[in-house]
N, C-alpha and C positions, 0 to 999 in steps of 0.2 A: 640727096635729101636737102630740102633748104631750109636753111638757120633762120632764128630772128633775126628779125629788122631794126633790131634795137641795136646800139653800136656797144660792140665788144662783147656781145652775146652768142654761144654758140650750141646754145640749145636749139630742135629742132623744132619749126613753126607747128603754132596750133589754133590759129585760128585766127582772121585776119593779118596774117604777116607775122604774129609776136607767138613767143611761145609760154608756155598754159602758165608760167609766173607773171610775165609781164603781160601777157592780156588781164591776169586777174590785178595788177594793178592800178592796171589802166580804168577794169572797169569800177573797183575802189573810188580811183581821183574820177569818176564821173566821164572818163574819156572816149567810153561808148555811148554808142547808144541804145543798151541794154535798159530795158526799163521791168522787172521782175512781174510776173502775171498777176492779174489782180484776181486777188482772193474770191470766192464764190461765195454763195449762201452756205455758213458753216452746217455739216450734217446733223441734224436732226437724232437727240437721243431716242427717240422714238416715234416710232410711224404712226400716221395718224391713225392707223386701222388696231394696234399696241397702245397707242394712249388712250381708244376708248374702251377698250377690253379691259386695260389697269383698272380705269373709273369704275364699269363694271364692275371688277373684282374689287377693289375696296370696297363698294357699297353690300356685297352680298358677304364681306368678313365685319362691318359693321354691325346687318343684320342677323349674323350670327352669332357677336357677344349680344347682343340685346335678347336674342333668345335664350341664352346659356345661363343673364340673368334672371330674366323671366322664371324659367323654370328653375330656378335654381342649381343650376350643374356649371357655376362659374369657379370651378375649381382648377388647379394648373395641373397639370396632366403630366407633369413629372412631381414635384414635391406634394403635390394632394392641397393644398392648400388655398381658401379661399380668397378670389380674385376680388379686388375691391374695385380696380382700374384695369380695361383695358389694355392687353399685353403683346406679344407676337401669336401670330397661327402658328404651331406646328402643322406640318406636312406629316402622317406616320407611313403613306408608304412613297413621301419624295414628291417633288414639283412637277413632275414629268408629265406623264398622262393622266396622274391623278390632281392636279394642280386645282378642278373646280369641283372636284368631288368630297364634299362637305361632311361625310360620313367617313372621310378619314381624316380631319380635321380635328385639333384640339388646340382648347387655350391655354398660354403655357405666359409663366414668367420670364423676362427677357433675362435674365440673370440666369434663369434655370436652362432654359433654350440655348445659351451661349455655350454655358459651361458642357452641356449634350454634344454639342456639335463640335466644337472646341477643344474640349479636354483630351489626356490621354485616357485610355480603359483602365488605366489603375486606379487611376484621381477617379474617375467617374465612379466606380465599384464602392469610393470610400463616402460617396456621399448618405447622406443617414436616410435619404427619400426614392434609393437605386433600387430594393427590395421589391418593395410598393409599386413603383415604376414600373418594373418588369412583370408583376401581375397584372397591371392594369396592359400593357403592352400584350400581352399572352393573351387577352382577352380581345383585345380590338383589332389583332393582325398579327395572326400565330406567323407569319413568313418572315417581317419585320424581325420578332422576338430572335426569332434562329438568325437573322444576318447580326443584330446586335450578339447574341453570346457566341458564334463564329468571332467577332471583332473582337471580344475579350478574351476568345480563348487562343485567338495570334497573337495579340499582346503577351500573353503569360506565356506563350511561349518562346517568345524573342528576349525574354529574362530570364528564362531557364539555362541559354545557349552561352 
């Protein structure tokens, strides 16, 4: 096996002669000629074919509160209460396949939307607008309604234990 090249060194070579300390000091003091790859075009948070589909969708969650004012049904869809300003979409049955399907769409207060998604099912249960909630839920997507009180009835039982 052969040593560095460096005097008094008895590690074993890694490259160029020296070994993987003293090569990396070398190339520290500039003693290679290592010059590090030049960076590329940084990647892209979004593809251009994703960035017009975004545009897309915002403009048709636009024309959705403008309709909800219109008609009057700018209510938030968890606390019942009316929308003065533009707020988040809820999703009620999830982003997935249903992400532009606009009949399961509601407008909802970011504060309400947060604490929905966020909260534990016991916080959630104690809010004064969960009742209400859950009928209006029962009505727009009975499957929804069942994976929510399935979620609150694991919670209650992880406190029982």
């Amino acid at each position: 096996m052969k040593t560095c090249i460096e005097s008094g060194c008895t590690r074993p070579q890694f490259g160029g002669g020296y070994c993987a300390y003293h090569q990396w000091i070398r190339r520290r003091k500039g003693g290679d000629l290592y010059a590090p790859k030049k960076r590329q075009k940084p990647i892209n948070n979004e593809s251009p074919k994703r960035k017009q589909e975004n545009k897309h969708y915002l403009l048709r969650i636009k024309e959705f509160w403008e309709n909800a004012v219109n008609n009057g049904t700018n209510q938030c869809f968890f606390c019942g209460e009316t929308m003065k300003e533009r707020g988040d979409i809820h999703h009620i049955k999830g982003r997935g396949k249903f992400l532009l399907e606009e009949e399961f769409w509601s407008n909802v207060h970011r504060d309400c939307h947060m604490a929905y998604h966020f909260d534990s099912a016991d916080k959630l249960r104690q809010y004064p607008w969960f009742d209400d909630f859950m009928s209006r839920l029962r009505e727009r997507s009975p499957d929804t309604y069942y994976k929510v009180l399935n979620r609150i009835n694991k919670a209650e039982l992880q406190f029982e234990d």
